[in-house]
PyMOL CGO cylinders between C-alpha atoms (Angstrom):
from pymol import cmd
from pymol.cgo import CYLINDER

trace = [
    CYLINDER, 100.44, 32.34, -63.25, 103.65, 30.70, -64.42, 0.3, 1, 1, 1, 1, 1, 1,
    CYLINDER, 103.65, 30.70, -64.42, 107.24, 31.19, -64.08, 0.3, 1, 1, 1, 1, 1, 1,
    CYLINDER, 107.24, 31.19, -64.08, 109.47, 32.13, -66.70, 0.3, 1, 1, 1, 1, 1, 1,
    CYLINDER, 109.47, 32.13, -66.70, 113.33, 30.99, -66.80, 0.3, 1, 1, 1, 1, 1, 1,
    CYLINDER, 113.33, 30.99, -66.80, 115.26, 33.60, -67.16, 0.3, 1, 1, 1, 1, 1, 1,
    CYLINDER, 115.26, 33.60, -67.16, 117.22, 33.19, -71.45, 0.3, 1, 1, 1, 1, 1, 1,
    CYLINDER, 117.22, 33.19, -71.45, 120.00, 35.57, -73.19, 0.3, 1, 1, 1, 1, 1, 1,
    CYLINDER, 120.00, 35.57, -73.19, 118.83, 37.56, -75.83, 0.3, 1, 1, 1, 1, 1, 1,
    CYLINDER, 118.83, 37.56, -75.83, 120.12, 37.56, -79.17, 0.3, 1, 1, 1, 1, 1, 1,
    CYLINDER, 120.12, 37.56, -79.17, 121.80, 40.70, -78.69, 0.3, 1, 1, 1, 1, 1, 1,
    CYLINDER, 121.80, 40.70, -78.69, 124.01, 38.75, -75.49, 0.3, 1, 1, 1, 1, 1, 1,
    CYLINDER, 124.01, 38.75, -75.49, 122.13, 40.40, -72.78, 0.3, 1, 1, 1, 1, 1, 1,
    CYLINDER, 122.13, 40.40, -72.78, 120.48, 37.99, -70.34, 0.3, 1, 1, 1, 1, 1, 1,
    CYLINDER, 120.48, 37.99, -70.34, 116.43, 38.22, -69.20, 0.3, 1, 1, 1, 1, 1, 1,
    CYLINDER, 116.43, 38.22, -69.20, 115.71, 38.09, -65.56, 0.3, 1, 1, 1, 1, 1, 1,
    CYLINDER, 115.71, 38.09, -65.56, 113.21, 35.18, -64.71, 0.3, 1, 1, 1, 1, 1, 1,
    CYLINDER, 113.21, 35.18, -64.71, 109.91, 36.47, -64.07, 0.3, 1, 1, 1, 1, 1, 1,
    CYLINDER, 109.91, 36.47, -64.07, 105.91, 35.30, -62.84, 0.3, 1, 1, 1, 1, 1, 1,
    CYLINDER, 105.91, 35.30, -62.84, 103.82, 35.55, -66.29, 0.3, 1, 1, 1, 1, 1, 1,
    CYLINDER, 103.82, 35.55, -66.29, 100.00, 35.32, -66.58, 0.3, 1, 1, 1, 1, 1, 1,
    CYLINDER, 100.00, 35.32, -66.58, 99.04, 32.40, -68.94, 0.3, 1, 1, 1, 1, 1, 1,
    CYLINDER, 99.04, 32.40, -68.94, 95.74, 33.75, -69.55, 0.3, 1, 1, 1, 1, 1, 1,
    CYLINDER, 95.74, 33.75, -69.55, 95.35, 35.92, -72.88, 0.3, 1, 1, 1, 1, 1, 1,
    CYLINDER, 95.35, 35.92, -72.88, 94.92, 39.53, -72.58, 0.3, 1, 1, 1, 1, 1, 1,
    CYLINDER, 94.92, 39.53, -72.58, 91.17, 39.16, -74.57, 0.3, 1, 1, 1, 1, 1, 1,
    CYLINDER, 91.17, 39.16, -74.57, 90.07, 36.56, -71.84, 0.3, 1, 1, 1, 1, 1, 1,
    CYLINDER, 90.07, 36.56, -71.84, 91.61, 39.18, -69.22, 0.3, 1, 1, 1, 1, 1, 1,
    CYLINDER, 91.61, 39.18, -69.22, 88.85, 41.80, -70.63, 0.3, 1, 1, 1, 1, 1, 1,
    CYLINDER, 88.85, 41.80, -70.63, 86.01, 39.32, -70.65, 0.3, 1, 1, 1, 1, 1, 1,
    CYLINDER, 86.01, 39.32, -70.65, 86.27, 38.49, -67.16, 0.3, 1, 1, 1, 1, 1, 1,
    CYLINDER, 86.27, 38.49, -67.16, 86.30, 42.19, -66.22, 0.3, 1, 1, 1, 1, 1, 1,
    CYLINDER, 86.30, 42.19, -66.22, 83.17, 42.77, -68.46, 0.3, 1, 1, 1, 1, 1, 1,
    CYLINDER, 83.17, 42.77, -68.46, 81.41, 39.94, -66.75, 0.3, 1, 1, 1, 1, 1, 1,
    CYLINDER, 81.41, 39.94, -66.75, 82.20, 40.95, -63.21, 0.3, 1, 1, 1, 1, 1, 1,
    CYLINDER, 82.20, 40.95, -63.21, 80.86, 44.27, -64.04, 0.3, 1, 1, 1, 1, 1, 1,
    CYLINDER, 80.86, 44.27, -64.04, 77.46, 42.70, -65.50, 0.3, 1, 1, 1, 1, 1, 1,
    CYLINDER, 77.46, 42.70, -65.50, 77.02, 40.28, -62.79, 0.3, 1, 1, 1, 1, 1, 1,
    CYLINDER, 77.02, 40.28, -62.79, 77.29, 43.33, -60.55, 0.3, 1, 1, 1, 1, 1, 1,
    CYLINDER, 77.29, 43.33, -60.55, 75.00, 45.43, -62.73, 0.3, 1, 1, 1, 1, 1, 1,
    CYLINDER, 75.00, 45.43, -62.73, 72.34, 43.13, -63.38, 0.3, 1, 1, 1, 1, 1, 1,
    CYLINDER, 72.34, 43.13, -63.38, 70.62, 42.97, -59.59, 0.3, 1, 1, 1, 1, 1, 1,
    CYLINDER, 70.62, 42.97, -59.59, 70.80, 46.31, -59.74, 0.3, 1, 1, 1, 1, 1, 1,
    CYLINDER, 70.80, 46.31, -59.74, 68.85, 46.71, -62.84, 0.3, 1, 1, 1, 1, 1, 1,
    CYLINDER, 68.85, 46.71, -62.84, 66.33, 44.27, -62.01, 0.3, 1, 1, 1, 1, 1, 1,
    CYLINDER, 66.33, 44.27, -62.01, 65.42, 45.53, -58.42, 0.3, 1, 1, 1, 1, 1, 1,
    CYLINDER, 65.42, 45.53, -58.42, 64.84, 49.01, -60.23, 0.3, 1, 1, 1, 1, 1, 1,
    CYLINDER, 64.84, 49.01, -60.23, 62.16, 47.80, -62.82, 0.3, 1, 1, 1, 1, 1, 1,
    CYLINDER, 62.16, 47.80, -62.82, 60.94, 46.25, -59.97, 0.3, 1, 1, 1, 1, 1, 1,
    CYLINDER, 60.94, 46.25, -59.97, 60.21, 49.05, -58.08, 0.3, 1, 1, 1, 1, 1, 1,
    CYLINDER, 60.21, 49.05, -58.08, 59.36, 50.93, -61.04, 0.3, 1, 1, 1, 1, 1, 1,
    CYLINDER, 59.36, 50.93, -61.04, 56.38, 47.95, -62.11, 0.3, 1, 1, 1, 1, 1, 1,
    CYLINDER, 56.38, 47.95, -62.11, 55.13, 48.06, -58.72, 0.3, 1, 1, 1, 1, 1, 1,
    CYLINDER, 55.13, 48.06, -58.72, 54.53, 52.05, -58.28, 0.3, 1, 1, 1, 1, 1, 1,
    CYLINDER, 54.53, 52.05, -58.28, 53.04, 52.22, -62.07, 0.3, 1, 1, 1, 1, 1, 1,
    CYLINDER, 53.04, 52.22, -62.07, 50.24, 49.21, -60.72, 0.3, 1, 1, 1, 1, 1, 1,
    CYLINDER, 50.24, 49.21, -60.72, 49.15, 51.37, -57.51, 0.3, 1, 1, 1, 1, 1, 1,
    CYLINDER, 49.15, 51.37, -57.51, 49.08, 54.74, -59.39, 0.3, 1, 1, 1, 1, 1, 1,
    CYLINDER, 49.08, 54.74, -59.39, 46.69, 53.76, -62.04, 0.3, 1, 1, 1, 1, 1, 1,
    CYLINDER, 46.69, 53.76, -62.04, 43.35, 52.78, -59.58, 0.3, 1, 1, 1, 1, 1, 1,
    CYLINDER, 43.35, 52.78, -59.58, 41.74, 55.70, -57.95, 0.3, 1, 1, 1, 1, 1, 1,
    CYLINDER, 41.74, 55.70, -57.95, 40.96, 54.99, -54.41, 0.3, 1, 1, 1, 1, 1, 1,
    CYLINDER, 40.96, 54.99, -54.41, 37.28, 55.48, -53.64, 0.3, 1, 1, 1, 1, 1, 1,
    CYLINDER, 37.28, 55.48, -53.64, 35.09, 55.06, -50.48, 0.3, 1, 1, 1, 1, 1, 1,
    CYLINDER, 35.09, 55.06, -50.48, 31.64, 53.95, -50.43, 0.3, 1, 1, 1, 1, 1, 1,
    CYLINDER, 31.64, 53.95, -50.43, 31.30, 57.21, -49.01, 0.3, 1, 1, 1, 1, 1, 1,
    CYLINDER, 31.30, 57.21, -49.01, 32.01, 58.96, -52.29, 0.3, 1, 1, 1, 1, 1, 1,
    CYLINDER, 32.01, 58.96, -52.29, 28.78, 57.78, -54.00, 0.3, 1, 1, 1, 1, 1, 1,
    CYLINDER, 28.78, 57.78, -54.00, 24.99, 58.76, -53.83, 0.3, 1, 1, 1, 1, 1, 1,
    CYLINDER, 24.99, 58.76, -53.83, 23.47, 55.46, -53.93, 0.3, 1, 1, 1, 1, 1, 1,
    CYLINDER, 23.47, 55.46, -53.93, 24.80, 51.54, -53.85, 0.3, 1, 1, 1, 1, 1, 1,
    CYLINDER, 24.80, 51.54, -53.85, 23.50, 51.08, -57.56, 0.3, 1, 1, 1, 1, 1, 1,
    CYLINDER, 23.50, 51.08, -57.56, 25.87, 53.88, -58.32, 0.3, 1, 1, 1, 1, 1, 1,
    CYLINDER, 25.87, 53.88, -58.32, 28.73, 52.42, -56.11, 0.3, 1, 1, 1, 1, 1, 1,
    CYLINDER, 28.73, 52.42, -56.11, 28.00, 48.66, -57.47, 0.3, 1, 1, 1, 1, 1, 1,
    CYLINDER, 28.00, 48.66, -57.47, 28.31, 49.64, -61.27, 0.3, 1, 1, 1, 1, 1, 1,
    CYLINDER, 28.31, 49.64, -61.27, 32.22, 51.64, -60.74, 0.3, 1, 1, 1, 1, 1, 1,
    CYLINDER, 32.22, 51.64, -60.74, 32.61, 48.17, -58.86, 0.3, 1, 1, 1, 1, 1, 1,
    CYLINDER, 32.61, 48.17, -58.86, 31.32, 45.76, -61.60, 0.3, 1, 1, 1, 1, 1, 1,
    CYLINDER, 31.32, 45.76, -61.60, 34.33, 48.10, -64.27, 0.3, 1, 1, 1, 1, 1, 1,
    CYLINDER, 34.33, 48.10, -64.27, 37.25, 47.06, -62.15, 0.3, 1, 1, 1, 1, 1, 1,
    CYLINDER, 37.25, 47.06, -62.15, 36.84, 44.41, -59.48, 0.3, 1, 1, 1, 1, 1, 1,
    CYLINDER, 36.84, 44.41, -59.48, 40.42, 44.60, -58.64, 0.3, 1, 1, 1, 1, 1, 1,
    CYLINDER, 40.42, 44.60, -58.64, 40.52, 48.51, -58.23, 0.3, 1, 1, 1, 1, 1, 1,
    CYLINDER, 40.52, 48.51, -58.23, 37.29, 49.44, -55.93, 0.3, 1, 1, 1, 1, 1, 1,
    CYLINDER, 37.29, 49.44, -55.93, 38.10, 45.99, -53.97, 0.3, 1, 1, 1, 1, 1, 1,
    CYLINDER, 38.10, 45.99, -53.97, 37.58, 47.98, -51.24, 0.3, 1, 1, 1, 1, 1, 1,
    CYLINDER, 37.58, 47.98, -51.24, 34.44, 48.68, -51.82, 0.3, 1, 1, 1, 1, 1, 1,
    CYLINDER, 34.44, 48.68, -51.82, 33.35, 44.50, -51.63, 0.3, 1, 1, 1, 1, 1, 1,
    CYLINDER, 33.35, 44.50, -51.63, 34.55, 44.30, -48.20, 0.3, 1, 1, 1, 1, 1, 1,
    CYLINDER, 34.55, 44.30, -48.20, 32.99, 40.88, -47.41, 0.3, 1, 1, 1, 1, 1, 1,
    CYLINDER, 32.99, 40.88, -47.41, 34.06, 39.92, -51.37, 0.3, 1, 1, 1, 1, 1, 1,
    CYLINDER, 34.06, 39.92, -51.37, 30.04, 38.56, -51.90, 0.3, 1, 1, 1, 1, 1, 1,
    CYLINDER, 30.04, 38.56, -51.90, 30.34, 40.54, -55.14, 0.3, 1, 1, 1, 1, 1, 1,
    CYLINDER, 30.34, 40.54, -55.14, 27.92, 43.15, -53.79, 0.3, 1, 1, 1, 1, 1, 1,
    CYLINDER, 27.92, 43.15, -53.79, 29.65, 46.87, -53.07, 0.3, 1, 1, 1, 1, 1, 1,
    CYLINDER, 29.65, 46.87, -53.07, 28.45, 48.64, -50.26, 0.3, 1, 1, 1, 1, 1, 1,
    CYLINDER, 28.45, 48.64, -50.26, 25.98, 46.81, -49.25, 0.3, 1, 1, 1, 1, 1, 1,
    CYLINDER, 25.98, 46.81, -49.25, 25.65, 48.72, -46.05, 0.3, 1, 1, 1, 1, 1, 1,
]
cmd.load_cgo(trace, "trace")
């Protein structure tokens, strides 16, 4: 912010001095714009996030050594998705239900 002097028109009528903004009203608008983004942008990322993190448990069906007839049965759903029937590997030797 600056100060004006106060000047006379050409007319003869005299400006009061005044406080002006030396920034430009286009950098005014960025500024706004980027608060907003800078504000928007946690907010979007903590959201897909979330959103990555649900999808990854939803998509592995939780099963029990329980739920098969026989460990050969139990160790071949283990050998299609290690990660996903990690429970059934409880002492991770590669071997599902060995119990």
């Amino acid at each position: 912010m600056g100060y004006r002097k106060g000047y006379y028109r050409k007319d003869g009528t005299y400006v009061q001095g005044h406080f002006v903004s030396k920034r430009s009203k286009a950098f005014q608008g960025r500024n706004n714009k980027g608060c907003f983004l800078s504000l928007l942008l946690p907010f979007v990322i903590m959201v897909v996030s979330i959103a990555c993190t649900s999808e990854s448990e939803s998509s592995c069906i939780k099963k029990n050594c329980s739920d098969f007839s026989s460990q050969e049965e139990a160790q071949s759903t283990f050998e299609t998705n290690k990660t996903c029937y990690s429970n059934l590997d409880r002492d991770n030797d590669g071997i599902a239900c060995e119990n």
